[in-house]
Backbone bond lengths (Angstrom), bond angles and torsions (degrees), N, CA, C in turn:
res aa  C-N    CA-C-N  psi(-1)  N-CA   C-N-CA  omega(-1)  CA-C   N-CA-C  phi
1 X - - - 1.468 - - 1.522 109.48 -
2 X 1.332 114.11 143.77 1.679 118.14 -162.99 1.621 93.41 -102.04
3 X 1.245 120.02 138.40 1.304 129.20 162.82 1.535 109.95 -86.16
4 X 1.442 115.44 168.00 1.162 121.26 -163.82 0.988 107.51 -87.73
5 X 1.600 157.13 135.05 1.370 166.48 150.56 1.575 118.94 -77.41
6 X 1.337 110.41 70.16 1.359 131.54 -174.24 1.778 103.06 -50.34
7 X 1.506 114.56 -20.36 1.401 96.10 -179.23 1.526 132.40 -110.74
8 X 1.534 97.53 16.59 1.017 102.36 154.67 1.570 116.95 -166.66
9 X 1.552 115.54 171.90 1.810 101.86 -145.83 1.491 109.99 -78.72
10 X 1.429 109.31 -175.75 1.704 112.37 162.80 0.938 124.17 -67.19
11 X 1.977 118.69 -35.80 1.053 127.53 -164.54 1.501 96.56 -53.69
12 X 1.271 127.94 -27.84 1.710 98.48 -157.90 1.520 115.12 -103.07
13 X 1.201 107.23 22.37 1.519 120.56 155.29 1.389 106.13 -75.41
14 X 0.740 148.56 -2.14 1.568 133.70 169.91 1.485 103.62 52.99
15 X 1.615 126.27 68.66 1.062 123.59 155.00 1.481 135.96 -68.27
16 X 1.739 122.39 159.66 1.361 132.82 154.47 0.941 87.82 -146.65
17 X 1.635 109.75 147.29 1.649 131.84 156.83 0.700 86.14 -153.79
18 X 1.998 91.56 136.45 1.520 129.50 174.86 1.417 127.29 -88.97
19 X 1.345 162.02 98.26 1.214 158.61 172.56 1.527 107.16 -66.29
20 X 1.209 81.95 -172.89 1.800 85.07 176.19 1.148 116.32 -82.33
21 X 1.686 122.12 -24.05 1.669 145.37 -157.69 1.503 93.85 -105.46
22 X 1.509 103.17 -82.55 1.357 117.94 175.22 1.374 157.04 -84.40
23 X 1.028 139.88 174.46 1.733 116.52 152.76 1.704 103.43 -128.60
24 X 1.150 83.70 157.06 1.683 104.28 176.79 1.802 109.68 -108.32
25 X 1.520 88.17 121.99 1.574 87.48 160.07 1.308 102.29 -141.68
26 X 1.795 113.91 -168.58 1.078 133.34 -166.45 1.062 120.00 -86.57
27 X 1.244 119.53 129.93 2.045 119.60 -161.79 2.136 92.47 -73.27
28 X 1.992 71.94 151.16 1.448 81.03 -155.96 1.926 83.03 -121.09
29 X 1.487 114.89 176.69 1.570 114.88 168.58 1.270 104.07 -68.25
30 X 1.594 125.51 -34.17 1.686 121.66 -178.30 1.653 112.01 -52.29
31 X 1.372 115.71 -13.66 1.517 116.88 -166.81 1.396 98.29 -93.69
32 X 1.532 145.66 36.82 1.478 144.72 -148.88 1.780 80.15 -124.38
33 X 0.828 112.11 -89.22 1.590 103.93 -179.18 1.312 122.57 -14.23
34 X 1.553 106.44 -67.11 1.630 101.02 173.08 1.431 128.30 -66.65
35 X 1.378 101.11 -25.70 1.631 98.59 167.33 1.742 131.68 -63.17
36 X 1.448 76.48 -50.64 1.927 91.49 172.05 1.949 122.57 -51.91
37 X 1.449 104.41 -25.50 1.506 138.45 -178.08 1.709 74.15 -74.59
38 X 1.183 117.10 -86.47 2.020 123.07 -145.88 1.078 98.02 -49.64
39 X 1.536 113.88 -46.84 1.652 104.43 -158.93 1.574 131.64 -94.35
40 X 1.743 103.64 -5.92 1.411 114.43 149.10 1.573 112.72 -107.42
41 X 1.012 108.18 67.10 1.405 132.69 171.24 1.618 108.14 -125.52
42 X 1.587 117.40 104.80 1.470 106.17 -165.73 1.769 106.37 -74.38
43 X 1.111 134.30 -26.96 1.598 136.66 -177.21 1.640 107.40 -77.01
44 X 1.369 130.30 -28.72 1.240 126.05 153.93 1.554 104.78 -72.83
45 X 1.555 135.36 -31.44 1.356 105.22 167.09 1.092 142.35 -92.03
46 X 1.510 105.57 -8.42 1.633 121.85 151.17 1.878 121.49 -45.11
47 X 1.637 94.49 -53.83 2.108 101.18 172.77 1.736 110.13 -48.75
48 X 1.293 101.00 -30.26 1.955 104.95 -159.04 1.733 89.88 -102.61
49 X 1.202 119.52 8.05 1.882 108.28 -169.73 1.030 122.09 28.61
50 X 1.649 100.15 61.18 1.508 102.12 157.78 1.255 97.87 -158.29
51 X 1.673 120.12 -177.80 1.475 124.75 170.41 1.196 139.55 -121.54
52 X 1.605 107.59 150.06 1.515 117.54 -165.94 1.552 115.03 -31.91
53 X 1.501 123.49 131.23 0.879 138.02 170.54 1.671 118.62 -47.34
54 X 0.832 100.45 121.83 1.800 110.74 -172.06 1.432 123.66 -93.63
55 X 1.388 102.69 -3.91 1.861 106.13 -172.33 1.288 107.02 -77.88
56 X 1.344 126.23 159.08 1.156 142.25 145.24 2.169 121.94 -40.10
57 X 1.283 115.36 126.48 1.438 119.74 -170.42 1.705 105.96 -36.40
58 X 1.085 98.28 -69.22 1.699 114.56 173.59 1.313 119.39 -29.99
59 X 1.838 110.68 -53.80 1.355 97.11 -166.96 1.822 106.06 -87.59
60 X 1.303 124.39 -8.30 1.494 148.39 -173.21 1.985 76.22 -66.21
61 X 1.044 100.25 -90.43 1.313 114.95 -166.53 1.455 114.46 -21.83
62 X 1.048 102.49 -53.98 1.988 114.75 178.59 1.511 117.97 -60.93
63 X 1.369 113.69 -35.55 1.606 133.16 -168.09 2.091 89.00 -89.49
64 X 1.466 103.99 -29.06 1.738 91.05 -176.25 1.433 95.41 -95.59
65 X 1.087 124.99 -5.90 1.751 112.12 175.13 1.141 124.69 -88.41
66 X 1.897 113.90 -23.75 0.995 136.95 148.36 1.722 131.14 -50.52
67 X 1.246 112.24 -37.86 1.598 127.27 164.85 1.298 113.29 -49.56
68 X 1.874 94.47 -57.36 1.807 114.06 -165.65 1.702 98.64 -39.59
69 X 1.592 92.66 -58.90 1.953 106.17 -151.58 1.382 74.44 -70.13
70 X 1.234 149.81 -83.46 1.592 126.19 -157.48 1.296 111.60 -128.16
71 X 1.985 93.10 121.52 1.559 98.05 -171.30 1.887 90.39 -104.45
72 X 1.328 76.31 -173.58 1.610 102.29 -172.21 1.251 98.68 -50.89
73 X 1.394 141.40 158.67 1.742 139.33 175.04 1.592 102.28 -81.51
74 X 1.909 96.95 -42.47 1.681 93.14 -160.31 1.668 102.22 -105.65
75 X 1.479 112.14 67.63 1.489 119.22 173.98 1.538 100.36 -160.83
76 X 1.282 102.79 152.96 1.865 116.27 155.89 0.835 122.59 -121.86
77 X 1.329 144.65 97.14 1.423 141.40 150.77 1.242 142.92 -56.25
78 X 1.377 139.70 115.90 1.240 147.41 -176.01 1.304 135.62 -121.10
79 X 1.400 119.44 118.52 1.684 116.77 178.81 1.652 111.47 -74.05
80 X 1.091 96.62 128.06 1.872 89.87 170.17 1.663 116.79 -117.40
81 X 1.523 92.79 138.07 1.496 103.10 -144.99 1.831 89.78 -122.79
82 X 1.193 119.04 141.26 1.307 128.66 -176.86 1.762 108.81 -64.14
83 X 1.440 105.20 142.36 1.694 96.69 -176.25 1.828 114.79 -37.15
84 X 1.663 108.60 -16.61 1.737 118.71 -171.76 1.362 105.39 -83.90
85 X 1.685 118.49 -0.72 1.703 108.67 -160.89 1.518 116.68 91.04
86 X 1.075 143.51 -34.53 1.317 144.40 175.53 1.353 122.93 -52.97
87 X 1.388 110.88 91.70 1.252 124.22 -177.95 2.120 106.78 -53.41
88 X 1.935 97.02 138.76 1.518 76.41 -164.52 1.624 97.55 -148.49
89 X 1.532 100.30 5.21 1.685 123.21 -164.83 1.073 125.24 -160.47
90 X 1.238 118.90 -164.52 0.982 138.86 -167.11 1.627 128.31 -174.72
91 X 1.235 126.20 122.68 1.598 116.98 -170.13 1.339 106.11 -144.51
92 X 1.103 126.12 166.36 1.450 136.44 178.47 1.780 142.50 -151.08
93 X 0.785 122.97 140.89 1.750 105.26 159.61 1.223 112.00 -117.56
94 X 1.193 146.34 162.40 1.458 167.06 -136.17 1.164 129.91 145.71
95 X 1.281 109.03 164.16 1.964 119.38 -161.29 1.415 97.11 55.48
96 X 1.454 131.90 41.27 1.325 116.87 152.20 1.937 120.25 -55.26
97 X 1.251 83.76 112.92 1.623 91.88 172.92 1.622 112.72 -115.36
98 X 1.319 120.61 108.18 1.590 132.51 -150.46 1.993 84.51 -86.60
99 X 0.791 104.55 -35.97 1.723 100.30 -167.50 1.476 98.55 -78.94
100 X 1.622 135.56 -51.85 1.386 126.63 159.46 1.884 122.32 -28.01
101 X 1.926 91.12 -64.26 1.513 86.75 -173.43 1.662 93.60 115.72
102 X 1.037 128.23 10.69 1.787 132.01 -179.90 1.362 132.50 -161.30
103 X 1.003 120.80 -164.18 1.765 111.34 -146.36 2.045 87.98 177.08
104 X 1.480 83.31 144.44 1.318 99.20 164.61 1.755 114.84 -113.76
105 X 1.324 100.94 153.14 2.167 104.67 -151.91 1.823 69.18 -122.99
106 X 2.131 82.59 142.33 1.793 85.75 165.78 1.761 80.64 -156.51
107 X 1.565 89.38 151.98 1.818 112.41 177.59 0.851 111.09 -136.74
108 X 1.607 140.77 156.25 0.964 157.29 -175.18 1.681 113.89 -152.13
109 X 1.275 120.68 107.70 1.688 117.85 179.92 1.865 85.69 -91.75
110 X 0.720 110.32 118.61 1.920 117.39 171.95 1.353 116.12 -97.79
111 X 1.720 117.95 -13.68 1.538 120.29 168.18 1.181 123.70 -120.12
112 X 1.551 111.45 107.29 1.475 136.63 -144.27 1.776 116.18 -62.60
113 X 1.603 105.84 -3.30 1.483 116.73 -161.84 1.576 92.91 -111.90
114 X 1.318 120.56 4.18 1.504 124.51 174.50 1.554 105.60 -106.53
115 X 1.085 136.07 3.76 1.895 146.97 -157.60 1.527 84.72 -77.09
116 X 0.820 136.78 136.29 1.623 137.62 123.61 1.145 102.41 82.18
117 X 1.622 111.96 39.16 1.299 121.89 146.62 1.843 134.90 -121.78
118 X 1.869 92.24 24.41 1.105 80.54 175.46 2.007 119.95 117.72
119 X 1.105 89.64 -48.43 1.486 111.27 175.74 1.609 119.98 -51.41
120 X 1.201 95.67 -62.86 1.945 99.65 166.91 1.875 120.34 -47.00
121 X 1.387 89.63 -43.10 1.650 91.91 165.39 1.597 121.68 -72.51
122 X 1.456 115.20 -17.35 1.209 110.31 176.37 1.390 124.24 -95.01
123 X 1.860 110.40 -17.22 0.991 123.83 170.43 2.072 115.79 -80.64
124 X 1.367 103.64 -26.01 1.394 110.78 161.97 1.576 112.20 -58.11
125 X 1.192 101.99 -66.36 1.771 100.22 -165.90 1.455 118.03 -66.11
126 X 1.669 110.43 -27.09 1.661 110.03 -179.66 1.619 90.81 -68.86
127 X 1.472 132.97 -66.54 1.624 120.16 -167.95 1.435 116.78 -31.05
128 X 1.705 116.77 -42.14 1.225 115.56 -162.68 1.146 103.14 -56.58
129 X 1.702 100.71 -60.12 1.453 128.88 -176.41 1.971 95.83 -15.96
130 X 1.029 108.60 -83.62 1.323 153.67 164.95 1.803 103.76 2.38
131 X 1.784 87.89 -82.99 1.833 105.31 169.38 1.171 91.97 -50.55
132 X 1.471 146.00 -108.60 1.347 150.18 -125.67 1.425 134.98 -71.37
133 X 1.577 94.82 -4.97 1.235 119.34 165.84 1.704 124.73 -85.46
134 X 1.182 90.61 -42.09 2.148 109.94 179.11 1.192 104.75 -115.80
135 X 1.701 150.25 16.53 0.809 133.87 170.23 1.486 114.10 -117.43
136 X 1.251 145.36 -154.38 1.260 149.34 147.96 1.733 114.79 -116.67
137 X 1.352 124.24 3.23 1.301 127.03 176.63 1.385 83.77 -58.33
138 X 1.521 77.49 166.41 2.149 114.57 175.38 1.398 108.05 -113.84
139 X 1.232 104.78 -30.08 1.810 100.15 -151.21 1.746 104.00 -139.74
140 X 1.209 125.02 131.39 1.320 134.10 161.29 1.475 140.01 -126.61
141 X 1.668 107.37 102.28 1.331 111.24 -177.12 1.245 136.16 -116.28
142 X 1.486 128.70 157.85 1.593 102.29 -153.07 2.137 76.29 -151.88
143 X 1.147 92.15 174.88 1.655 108.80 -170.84 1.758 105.21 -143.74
144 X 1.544 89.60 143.13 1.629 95.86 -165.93 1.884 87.40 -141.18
145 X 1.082 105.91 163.88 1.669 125.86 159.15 1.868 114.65 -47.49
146 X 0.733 137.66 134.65 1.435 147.38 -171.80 1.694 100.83 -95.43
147 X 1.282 116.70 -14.62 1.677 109.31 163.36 1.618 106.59 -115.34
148 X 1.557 110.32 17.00 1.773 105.31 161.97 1.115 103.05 -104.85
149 X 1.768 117.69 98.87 0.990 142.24 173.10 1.997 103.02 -73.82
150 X 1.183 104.33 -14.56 2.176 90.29 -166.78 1.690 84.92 -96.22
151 X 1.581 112.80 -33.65 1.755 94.77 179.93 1.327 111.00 -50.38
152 X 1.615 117.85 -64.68 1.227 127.57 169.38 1.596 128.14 1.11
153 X 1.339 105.35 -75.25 1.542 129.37 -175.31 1.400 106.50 -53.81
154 X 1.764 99.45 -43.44 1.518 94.36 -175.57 1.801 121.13 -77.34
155 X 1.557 117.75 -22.82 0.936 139.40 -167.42 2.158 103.73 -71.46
156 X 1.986 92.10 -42.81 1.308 89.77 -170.10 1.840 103.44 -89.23
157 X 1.388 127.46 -8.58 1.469 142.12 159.06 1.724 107.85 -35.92
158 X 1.407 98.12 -55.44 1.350 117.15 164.13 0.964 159.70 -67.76
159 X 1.890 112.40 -7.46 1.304 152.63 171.87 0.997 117.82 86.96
160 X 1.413 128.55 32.94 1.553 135.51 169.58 1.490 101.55 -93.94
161 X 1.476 92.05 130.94 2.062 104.39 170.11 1.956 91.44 -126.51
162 X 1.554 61.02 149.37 1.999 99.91 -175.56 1.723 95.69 -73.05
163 X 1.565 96.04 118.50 1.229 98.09 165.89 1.802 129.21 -113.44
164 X 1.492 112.00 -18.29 1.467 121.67 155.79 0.853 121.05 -154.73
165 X 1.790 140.66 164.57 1.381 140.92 -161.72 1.332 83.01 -128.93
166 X 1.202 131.49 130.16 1.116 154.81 139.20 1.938 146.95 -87.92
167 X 1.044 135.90 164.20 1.545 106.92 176.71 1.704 89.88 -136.78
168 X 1.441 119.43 149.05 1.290 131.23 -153.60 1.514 113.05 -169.95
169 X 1.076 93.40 103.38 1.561 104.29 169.33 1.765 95.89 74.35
170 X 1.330 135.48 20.68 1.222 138.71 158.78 1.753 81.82 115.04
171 X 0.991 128.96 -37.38 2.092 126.76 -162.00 1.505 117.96 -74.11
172 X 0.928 128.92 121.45 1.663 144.06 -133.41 2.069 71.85 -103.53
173 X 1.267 114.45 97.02 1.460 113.00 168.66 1.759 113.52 -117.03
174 X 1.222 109.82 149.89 1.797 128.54 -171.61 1.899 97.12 -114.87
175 X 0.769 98.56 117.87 1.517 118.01 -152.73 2.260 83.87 -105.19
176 X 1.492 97.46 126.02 1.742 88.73 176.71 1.803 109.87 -141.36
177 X 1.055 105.09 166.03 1.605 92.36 -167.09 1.490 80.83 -161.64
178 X 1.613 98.68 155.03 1.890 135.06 155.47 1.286 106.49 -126.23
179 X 1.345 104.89 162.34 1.354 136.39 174.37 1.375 110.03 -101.36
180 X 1.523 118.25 175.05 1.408 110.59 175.82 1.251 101.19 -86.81
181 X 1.786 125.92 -43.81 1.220 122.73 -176.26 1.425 118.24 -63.35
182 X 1.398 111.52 -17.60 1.794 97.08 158.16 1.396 125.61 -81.74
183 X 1.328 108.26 -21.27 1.289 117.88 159.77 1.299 137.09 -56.72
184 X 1.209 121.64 -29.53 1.249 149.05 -162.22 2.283 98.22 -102.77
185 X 1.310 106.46 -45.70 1.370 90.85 -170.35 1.447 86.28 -98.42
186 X 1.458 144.55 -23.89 1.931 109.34 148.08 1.409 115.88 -45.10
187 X 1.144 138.55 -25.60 1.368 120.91 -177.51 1.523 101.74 -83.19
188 X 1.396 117.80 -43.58 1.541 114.18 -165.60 1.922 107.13 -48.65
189 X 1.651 94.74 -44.34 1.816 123.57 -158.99 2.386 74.08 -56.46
190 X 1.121 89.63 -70.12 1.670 98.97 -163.68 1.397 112.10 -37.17
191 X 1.068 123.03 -15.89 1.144 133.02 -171.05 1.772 117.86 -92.96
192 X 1.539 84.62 -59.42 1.742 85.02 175.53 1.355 100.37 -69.68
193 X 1.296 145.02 -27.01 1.438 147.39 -160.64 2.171 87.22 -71.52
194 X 1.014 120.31 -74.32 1.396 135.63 163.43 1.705 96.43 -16.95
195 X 1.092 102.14 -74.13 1.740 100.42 -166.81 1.568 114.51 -79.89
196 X 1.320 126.94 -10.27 1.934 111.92 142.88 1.164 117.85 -60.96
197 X 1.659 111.02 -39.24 1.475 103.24 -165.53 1.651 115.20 -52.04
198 X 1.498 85.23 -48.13 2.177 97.09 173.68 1.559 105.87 -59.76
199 X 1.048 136.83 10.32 1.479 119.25 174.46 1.039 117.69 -94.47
């Protein structure tokens, strides 16, 4: 198991992870188009409670090329791209705190013809996969809207339970978290469940 290297980022592992749906890699400057599309998009900024980005293309572009060459130390960012290449998202971890033991998880499906097929759940469970496998965190929690009932489903698909509702910054949010050890005996359960089926 890899401990966390607080001094310098993920990005420069040069990740891919494969899901069953998707793969995850490392946001690149080619991902500026589609981003600039998601994030002045007011119904994708309504899901995330917040609002459409207001800058000009140009100066968006410079401030995301600027990120690329140096991102945050204590975050990973990832585009998730359909097993075909088709960039269609976006996901993350952040507020890694190595002395806590946790991290906050954030997703974004930004192409509206991928919703409610599945993908968000596959892009949830490969990250975990992911954290709890190469990291040394314990715990992963992430926060959604308390009337986004489709995040929800997908969040608890994945083995996240709601642990407080809070109100913040005026946005009525349901705050949800796993452990590794729940993580770990869904995988065990998935497993023997897998090996009756073959009998």
């Amino acid at each position: 198991m890899k401990s966390i290297d607080t001094k310098t980022s993920y990005k420069e592992h040069n990740n891919m992870i494969k899901g069953d749906r998707i793969i995850l890699r490392d946001k690149s400057i080619e991902d500026v188009h589609d981003d600039f599309k998601w994030e002045t998009d007011p119904e994708l900024a309504a899901l995330d409670a917040t609002v459409p980005v207001k800058l000009p293309f140009n100066k968006y572009k410079q401030d995301y090329a600027e990120e690329i060459r140096h991102p945050y130390f204590a975050s990973c960012r990832f585009a998730i791209e359909t097993q075909e290449g088709k960039h269609i998202g976006n996901c993350a971890y952040y507020h890694i705190s190595e002395r806590i033991g946790e991290t906050e998880l954030g997703i974004m499906i930004g192409e509206k013809e991928f919703w409610n097929q599945g993908y968000g759940v596959d892009v949830i469970s490969t990250l975990l996969k992911y954290i709890f496998e190469n990291t040394a965190l314990k715990r992963v929690y992430l926060k959604t809207l308390a009337s986004n009932y489709r995040a929800q489903t997908c969040f608890r698909k994945s083995g996240f339970k709601p642990y407080v509702r809070l109100i913040r910054d005026g946005y009525d949010f349901l705050f949800m978290e796993i452990y590794r050890r729940e993580w770990l005996l869904r995988k065990n359960n998935n497993k023997d469940q897998a090996g009756n089926a073959s009998l």
